[in-house]
DRENPAKOL-906662 format. One record per atom (N, C-alpha, C, O): residue number from 1; residue in one letter; atom name; chain; x, y, z. Coordinates in steps of 0.05 Angstrom, whole numbers. Layout:
<i: NUM; aa: A; at: CA; ch: A; px: X; py: Y; pz: Z>
...
# end
This chain:
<i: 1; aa: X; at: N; ch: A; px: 16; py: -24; pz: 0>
<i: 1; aa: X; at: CA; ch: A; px: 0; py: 0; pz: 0>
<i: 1; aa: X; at: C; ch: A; px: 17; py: 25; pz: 0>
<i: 1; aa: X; at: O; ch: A; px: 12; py: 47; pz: -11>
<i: 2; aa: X; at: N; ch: A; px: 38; py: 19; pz: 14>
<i: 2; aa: X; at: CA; ch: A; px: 60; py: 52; pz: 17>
<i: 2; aa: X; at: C; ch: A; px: 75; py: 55; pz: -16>
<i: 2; aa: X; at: O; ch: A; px: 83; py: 76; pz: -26>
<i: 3; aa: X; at: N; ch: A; px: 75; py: 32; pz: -27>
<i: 3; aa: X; at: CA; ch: A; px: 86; py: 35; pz: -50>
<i: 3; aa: X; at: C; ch: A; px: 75; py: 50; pz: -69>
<i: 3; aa: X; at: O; ch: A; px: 86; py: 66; pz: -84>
<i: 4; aa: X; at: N; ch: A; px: 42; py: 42; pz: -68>
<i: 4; aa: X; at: CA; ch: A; px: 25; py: 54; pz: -86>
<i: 4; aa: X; at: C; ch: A; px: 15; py: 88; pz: -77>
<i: 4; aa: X; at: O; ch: A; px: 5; py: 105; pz: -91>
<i: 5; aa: X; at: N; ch: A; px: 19; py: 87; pz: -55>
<i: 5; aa: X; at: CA; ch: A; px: 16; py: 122; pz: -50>
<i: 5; aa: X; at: C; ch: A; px: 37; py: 139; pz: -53>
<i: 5; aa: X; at: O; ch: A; px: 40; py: 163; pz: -54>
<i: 6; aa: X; at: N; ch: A; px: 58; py: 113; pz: -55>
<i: 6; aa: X; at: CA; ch: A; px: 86; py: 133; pz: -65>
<i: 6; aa: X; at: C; ch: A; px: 88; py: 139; pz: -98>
<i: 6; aa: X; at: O; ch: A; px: 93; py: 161; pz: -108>
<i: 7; aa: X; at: N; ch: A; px: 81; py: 115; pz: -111>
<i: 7; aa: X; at: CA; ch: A; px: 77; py: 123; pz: -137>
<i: 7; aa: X; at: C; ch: A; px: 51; py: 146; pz: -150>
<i: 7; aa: X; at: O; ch: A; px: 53; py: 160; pz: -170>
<i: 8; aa: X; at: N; ch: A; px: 29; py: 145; pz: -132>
<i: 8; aa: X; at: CA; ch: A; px: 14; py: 161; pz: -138>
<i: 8; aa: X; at: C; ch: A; px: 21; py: 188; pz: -136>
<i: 8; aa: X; at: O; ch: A; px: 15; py: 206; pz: -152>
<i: 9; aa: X; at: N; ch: A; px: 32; py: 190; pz: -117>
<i: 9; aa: X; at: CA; ch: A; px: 48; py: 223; pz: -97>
<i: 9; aa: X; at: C; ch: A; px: 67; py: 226; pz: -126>
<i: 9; aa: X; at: O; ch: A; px: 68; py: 248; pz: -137>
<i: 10; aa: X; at: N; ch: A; px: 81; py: 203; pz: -137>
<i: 10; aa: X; at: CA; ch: A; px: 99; py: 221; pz: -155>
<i: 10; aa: X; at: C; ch: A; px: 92; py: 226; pz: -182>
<i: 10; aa: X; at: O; ch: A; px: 106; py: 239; pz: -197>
<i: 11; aa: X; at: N; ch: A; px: 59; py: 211; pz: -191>
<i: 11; aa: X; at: CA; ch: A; px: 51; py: 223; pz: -209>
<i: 11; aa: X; at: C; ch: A; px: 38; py: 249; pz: -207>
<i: 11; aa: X; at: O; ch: A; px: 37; py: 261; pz: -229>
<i: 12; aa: X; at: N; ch: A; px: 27; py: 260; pz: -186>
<i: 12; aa: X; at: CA; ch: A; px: 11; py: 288; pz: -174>
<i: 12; aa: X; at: C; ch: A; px: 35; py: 308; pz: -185>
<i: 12; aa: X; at: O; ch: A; px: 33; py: 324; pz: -204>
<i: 13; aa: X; at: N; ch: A; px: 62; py: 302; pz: -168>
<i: 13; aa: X; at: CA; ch: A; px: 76; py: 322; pz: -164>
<i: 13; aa: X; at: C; ch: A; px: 85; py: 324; pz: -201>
<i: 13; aa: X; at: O; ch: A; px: 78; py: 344; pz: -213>
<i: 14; aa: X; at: N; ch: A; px: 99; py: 303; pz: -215>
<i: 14; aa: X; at: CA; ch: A; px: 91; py: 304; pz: -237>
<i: 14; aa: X; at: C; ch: A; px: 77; py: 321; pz: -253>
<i: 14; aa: X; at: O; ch: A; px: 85; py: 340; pz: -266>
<i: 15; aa: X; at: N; ch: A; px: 55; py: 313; pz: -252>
<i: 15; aa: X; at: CA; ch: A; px: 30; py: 329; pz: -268>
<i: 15; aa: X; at: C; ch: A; px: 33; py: 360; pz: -264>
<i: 15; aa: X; at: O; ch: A; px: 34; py: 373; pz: -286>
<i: 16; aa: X; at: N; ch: A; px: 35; py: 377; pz: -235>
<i: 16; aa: X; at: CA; ch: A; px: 38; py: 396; pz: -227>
<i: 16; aa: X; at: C; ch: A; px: 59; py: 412; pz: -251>
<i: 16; aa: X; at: O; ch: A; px: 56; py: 431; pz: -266>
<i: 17; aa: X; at: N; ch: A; px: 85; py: 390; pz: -245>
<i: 17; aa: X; at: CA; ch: A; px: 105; py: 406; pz: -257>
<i: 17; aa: X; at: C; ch: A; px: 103; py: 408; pz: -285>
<i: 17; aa: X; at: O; ch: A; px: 112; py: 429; pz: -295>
<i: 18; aa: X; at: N; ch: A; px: 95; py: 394; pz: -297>
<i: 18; aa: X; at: CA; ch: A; px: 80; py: 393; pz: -328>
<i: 18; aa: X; at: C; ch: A; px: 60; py: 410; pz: -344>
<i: 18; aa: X; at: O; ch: A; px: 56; py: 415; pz: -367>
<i: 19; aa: X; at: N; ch: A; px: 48; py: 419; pz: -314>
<i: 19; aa: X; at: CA; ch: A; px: 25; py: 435; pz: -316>
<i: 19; aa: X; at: C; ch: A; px: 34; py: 470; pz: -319>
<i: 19; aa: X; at: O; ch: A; px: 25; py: 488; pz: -333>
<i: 20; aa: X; at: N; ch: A; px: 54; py: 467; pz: -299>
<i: 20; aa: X; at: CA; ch: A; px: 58; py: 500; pz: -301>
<i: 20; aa: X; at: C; ch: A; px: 75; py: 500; pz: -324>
<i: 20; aa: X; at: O; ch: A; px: 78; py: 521; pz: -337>
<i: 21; aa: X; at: N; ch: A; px: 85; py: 478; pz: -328>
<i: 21; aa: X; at: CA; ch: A; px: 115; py: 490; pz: -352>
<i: 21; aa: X; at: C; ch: A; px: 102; py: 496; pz: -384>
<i: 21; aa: X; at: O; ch: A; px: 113; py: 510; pz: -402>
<i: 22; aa: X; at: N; ch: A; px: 78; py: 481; pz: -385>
<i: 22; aa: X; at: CA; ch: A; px: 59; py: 480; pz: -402>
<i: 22; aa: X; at: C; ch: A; px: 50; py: 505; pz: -399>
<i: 22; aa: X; at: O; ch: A; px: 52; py: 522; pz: -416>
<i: 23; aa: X; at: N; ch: A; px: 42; py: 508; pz: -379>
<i: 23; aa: X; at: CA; ch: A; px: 29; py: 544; pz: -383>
<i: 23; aa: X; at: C; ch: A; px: 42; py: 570; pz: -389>
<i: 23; aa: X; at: O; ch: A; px: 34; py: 591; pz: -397>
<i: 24; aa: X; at: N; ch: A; px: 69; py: 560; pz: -381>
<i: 24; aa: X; at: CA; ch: A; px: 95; py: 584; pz: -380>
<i: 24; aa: X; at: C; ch: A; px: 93; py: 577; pz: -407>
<i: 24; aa: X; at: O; ch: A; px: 89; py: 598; pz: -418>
<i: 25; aa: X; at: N; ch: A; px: 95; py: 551; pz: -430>
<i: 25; aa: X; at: CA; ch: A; px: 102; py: 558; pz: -453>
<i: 25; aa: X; at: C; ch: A; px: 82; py: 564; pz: -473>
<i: 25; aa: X; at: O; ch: A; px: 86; py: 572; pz: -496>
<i: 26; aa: X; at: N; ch: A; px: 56; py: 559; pz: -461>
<i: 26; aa: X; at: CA; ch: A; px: 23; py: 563; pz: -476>
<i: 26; aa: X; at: C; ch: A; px: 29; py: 603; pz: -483>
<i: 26; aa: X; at: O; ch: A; px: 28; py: 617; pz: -503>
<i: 27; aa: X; at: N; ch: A; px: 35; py: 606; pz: -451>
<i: 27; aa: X; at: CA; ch: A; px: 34; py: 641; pz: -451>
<i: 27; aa: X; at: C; ch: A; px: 63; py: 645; pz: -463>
<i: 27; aa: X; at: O; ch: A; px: 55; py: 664; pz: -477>
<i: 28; aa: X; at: N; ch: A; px: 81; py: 644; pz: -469>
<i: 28; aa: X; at: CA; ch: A; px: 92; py: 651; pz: -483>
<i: 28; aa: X; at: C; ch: A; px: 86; py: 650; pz: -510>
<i: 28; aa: X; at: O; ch: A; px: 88; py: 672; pz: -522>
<i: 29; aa: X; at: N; ch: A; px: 79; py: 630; pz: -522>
<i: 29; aa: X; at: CA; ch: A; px: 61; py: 622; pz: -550>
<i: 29; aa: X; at: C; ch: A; px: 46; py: 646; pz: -558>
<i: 29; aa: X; at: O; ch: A; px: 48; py: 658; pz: -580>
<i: 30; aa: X; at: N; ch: A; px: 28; py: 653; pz: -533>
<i: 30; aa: X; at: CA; ch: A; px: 6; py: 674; pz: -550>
<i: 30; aa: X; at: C; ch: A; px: 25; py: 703; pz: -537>
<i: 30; aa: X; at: O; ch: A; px: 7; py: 721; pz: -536>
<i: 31; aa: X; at: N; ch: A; px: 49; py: 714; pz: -527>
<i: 31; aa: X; at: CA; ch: A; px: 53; py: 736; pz: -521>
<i: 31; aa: X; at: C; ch: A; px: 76; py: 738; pz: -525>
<i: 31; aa: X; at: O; ch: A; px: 82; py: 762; pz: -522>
<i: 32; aa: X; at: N; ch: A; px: 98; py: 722; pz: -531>
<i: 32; aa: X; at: CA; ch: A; px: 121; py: 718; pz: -543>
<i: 32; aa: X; at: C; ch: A; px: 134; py: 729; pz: -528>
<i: 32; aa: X; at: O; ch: A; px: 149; py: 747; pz: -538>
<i: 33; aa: X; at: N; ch: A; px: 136; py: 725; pz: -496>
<i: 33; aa: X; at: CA; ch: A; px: 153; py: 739; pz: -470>
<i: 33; aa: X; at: C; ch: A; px: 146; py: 714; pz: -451>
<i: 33; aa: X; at: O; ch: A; px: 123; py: 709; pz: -443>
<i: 34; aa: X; at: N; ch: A; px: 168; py: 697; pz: -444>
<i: 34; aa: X; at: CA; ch: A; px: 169; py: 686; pz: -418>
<i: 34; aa: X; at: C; ch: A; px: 174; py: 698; pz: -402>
<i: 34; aa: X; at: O; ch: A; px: 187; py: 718; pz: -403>
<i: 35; aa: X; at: N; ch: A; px: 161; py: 685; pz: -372>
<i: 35; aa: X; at: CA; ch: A; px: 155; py: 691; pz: -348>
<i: 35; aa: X; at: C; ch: A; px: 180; py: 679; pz: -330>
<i: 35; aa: X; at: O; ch: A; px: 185; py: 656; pz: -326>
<i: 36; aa: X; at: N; ch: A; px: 194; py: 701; pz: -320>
<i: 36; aa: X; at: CA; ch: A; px: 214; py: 684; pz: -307>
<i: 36; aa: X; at: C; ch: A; px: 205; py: 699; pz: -280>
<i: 36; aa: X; at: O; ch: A; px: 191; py: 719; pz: -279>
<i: 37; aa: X; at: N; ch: A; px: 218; py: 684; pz: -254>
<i: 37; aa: X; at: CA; ch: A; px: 215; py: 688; pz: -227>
<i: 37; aa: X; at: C; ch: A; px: 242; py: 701; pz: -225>
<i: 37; aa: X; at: O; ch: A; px: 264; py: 693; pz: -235>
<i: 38; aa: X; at: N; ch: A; px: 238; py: 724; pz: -211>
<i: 38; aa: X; at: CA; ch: A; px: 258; py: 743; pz: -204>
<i: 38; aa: X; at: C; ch: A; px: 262; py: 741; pz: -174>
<i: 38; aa: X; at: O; ch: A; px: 247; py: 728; pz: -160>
<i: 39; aa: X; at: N; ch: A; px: 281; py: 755; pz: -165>
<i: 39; aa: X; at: CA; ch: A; px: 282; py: 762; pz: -127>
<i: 39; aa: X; at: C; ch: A; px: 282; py: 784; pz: -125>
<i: 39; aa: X; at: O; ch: A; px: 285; py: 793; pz: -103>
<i: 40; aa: X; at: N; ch: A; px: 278; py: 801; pz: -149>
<i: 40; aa: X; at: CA; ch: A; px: 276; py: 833; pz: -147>
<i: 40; aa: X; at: C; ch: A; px: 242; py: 833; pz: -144>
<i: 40; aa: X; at: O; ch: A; px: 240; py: 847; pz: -123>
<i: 41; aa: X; at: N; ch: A; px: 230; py: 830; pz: -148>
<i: 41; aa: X; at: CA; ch: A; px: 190; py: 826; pz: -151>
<i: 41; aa: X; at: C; ch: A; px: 185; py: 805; pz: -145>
<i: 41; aa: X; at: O; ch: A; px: 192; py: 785; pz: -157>
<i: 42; aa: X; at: N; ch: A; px: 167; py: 803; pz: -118>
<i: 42; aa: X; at: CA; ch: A; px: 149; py: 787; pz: -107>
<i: 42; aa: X; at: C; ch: A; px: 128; py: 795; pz: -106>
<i: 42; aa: X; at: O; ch: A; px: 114; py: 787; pz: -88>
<i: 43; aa: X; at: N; ch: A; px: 117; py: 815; pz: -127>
<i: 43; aa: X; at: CA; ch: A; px: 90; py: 815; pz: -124>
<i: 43; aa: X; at: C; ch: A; px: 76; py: 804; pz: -153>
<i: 43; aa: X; at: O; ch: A; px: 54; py: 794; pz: -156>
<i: 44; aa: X; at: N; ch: A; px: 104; py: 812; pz: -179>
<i: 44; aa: X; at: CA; ch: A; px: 88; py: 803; pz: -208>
<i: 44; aa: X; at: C; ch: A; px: 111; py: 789; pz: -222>
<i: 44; aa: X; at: O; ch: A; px: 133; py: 800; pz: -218>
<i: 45; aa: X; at: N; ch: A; px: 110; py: 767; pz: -238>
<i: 45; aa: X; at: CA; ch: A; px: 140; py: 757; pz: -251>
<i: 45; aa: X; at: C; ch: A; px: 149; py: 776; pz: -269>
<i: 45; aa: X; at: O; ch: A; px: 134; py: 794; pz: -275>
<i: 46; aa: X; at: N; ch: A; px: 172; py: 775; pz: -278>
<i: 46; aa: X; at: CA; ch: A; px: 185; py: 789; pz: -292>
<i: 46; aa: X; at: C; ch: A; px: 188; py: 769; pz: -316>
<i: 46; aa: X; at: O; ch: A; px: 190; py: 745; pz: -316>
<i: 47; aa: X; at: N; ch: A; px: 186; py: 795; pz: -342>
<i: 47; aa: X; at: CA; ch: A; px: 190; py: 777; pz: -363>
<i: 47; aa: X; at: C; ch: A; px: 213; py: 779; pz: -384>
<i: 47; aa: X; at: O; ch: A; px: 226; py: 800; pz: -387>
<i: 48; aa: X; at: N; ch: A; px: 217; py: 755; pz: -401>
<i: 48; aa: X; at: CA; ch: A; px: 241; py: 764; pz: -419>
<i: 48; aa: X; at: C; ch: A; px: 234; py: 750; pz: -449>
<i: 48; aa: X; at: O; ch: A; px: 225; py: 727; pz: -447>
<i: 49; aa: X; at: N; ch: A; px: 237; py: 760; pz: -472>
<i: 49; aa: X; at: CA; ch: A; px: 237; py: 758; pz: -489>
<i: 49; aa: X; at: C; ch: A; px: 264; py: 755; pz: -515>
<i: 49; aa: X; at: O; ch: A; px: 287; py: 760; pz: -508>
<i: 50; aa: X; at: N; ch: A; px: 260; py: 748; pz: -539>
<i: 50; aa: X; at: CA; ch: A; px: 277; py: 739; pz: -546>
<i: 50; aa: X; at: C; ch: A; px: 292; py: 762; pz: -557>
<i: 50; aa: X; at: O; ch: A; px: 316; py: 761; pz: -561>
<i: 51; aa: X; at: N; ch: A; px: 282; py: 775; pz: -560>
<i: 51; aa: X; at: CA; ch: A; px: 296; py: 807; pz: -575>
<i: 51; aa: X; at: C; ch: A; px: 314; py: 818; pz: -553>
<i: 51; aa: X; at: O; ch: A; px: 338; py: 821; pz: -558>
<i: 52; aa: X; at: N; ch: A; px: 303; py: 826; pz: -522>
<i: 52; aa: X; at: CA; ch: A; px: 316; py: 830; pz: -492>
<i: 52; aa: X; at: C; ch: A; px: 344; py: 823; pz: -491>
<i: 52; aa: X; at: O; ch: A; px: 365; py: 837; pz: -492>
<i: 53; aa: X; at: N; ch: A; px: 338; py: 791; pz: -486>
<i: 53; aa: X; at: CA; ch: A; px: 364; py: 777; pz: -477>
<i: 53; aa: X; at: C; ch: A; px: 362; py: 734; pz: -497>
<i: 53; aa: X; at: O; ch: A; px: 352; py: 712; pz: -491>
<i: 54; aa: X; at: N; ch: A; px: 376; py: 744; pz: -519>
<i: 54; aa: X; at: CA; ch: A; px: 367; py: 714; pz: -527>
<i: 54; aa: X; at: C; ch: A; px: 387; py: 689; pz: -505>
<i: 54; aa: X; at: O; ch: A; px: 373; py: 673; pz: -492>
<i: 55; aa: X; at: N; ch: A; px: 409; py: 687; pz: -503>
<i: 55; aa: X; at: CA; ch: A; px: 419; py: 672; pz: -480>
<i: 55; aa: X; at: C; ch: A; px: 406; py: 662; pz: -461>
<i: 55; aa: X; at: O; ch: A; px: 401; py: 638; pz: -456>
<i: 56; aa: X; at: N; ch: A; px: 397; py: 689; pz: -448>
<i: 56; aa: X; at: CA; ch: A; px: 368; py: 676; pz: -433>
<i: 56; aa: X; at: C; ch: A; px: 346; py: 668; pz: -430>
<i: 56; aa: X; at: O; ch: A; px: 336; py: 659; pz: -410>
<i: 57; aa: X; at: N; ch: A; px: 331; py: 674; pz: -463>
<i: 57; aa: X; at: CA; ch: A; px: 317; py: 667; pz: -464>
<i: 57; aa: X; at: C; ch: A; px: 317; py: 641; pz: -462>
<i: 57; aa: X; at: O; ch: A; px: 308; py: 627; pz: -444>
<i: 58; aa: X; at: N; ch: A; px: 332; py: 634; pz: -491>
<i: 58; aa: X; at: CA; ch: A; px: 340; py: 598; pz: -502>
<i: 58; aa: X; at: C; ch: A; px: 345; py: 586; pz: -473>
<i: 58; aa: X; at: O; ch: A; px: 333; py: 565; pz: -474>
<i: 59; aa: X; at: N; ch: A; px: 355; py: 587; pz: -452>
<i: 59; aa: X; at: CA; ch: A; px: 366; py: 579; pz: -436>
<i: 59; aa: X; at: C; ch: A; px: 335; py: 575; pz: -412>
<i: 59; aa: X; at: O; ch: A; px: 332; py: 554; pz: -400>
<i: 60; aa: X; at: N; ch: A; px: 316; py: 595; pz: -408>
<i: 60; aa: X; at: CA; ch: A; px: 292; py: 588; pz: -392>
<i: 60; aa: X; at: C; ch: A; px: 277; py: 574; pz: -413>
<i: 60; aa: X; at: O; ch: A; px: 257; py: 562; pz: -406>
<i: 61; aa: X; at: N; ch: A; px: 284; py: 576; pz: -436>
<i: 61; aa: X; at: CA; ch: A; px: 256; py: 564; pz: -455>
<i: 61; aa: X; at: C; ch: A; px: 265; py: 536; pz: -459>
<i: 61; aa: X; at: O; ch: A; px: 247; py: 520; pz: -463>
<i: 62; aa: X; at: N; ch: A; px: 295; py: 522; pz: -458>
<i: 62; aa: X; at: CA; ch: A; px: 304; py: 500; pz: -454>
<i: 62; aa: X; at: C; ch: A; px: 302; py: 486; pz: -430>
<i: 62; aa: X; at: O; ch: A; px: 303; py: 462; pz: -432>
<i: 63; aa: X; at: N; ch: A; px: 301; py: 496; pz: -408>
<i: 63; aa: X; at: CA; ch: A; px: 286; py: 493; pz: -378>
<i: 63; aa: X; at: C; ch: A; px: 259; py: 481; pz: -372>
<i: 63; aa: X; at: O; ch: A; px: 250; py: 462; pz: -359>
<i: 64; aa: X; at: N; ch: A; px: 247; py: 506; pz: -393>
<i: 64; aa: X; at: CA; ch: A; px: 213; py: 497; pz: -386>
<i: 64; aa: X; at: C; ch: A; px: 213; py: 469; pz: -412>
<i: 64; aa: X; at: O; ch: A; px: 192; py: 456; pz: -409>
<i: 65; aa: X; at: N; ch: A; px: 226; py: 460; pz: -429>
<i: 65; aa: X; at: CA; ch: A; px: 220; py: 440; pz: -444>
<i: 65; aa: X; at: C; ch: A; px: 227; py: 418; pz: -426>
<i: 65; aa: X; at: O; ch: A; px: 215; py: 396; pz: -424>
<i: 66; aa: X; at: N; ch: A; px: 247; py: 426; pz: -412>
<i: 66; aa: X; at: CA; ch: A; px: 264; py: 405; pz: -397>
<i: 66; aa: X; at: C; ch: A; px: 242; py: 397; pz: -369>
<i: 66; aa: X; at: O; ch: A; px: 241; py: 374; pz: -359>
<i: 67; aa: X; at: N; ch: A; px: 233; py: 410; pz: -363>
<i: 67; aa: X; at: CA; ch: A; px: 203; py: 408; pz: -340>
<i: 67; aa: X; at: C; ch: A; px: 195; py: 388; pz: -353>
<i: 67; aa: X; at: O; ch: A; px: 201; py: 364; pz: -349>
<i: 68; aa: X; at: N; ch: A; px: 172; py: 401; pz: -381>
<i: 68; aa: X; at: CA; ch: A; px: 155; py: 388; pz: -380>
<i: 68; aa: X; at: C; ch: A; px: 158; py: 358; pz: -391>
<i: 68; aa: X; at: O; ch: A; px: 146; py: 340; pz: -380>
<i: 69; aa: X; at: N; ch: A; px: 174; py: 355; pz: -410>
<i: 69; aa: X; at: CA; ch: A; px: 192; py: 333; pz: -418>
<i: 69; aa: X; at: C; ch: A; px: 190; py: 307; pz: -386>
<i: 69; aa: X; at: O; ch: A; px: 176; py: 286; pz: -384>
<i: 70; aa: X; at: N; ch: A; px: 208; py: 319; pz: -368>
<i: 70; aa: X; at: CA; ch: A; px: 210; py: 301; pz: -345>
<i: 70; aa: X; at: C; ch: A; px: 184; py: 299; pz: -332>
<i: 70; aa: X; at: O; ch: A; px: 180; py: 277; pz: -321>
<i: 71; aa: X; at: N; ch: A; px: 165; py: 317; pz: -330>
<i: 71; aa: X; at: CA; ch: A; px: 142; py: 315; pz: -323>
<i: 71; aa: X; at: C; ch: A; px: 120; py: 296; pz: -335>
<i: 71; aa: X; at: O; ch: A; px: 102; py: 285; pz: -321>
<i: 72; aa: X; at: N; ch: A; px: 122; py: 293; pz: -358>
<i: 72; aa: X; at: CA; ch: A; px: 109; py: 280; pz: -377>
<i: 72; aa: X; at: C; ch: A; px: 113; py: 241; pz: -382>
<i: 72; aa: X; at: O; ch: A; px: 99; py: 222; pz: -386>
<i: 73; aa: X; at: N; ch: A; px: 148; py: 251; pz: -375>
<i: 73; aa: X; at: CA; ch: A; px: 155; py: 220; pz: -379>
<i: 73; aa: X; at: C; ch: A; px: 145; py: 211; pz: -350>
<i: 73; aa: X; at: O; ch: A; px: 130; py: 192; pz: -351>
<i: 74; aa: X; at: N; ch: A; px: 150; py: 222; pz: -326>
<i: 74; aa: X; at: CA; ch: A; px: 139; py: 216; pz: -293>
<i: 74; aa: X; at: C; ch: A; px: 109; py: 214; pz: -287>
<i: 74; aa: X; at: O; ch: A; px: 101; py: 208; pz: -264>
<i: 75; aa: X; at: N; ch: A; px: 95; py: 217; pz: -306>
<i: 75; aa: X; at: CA; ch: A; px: 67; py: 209; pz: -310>
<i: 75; aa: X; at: C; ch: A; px: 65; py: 193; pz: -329>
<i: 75; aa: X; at: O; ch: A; px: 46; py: 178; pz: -328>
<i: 76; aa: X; at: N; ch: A; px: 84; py: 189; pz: -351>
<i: 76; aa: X; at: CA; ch: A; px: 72; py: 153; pz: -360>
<i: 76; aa: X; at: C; ch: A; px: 82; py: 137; pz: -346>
<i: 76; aa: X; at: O; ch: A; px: 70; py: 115; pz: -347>
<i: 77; aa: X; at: N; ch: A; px: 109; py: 139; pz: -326>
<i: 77; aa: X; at: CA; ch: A; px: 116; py: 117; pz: -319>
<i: 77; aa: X; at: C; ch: A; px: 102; py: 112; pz: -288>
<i: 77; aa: X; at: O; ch: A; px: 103; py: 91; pz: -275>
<i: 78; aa: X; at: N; ch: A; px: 87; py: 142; pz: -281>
<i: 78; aa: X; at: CA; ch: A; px: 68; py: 128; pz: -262>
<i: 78; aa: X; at: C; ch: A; px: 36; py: 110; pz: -264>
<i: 78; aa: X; at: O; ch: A; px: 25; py: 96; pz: -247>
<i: 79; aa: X; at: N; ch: A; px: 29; py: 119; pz: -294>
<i: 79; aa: X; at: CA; ch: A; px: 9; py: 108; pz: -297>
<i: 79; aa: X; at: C; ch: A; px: 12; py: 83; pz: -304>
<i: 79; aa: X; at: O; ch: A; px: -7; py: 68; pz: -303>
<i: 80; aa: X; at: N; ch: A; px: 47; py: 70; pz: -317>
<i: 80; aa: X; at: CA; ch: A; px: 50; py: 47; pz: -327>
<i: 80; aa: X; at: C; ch: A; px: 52; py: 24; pz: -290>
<i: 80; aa: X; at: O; ch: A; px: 43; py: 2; pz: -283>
<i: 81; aa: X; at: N; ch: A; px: 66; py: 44; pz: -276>
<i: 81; aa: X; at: CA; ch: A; px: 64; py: 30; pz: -248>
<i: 81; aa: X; at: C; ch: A; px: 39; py: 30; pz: -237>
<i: 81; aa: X; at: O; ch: A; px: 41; py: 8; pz: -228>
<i: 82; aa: X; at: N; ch: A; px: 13; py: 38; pz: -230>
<i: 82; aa: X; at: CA; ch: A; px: -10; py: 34; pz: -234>
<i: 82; aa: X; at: C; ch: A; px: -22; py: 18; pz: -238>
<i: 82; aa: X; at: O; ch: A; px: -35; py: 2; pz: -224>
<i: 83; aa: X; at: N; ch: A; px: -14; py: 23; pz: -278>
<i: 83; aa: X; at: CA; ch: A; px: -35; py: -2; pz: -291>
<i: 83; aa: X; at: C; ch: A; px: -19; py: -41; pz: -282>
<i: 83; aa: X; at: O; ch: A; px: -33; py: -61; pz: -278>
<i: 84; aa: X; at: N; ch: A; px: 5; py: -39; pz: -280>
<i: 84; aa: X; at: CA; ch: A; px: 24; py: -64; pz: -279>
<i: 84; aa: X; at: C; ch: A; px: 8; py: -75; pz: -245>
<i: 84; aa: X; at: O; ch: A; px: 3; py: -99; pz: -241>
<i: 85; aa: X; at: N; ch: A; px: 2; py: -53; pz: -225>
<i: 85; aa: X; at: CA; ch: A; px: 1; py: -55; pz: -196>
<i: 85; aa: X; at: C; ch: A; px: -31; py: -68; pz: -201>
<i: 85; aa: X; at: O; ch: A; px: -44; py: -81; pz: -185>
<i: 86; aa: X; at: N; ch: A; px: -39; py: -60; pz: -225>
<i: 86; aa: X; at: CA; ch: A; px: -75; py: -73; pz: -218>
<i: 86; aa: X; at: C; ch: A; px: -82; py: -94; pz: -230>
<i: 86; aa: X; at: O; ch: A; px: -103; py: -107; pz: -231>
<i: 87; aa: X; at: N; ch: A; px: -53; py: -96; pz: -241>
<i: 87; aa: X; at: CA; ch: A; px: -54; py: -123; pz: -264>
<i: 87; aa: X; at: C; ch: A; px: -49; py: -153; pz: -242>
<i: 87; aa: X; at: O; ch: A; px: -57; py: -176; pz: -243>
<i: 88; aa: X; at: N; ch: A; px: -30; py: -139; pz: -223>
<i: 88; aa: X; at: CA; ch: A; px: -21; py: -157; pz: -210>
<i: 88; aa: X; at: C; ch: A; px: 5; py: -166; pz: -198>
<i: 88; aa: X; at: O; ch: A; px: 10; py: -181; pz: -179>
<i: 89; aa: X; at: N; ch: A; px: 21; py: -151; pz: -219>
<i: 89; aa: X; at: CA; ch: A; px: 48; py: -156; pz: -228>
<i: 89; aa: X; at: C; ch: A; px: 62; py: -130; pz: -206>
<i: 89; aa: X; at: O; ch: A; px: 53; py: -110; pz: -196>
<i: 90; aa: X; at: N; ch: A; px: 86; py: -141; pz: -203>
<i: 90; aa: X; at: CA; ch: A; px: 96; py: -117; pz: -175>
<i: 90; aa: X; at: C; ch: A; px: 126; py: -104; pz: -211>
<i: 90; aa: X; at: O; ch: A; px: 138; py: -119; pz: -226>
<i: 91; aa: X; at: N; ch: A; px: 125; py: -80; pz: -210>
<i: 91; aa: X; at: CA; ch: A; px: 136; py: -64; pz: -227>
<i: 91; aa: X; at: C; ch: A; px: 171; py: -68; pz: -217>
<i: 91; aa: X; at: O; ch: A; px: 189; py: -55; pz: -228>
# end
């Protein structure tokens, strides 16, 4: 049973991280400015675009691929642990 709430816990956290990196690159898509987290503003993100700073951009926009990528593969391989755990079979 601890196994299976552990695998479920790491498909959640998964999904999460998939979720925002997805949205950071949805909104870049329609506004062509990623959202990066600053320590200068804690009240609104700061953003950077490719014209700004390309280094940085390529470099957060290879980040957020790199999220959702790992996020994506951490939800099939929790759903493949899942489906294997209901089958019967220990993963």
């Amino acid at each position: 049973m601890r196994n299976q709430a552990a695998t479920v816990l790491i498909g959640v956290l998964c999904s999460v991280v998939t979720y925002f990196s997805a949205a950071r690159l949805y909104q870049w898509a329609e506004t062509g400015q990623l959202a990066m987290m600053s320590r200068k503003t804690f009240d609104e993100p700061e953003f950077i675009s490719w014209g700004d700073d390309r280094i940085g951009f390529v470099l957060l926009f290879a980040l957020y691929l790199f999220f959702l990528k790992t996020g994506l593969h951490g939800m099939l391989v929790t759903c493949r642990d899942v489906w294997l755990r209901g089958r019967g079979w220990e993963p």
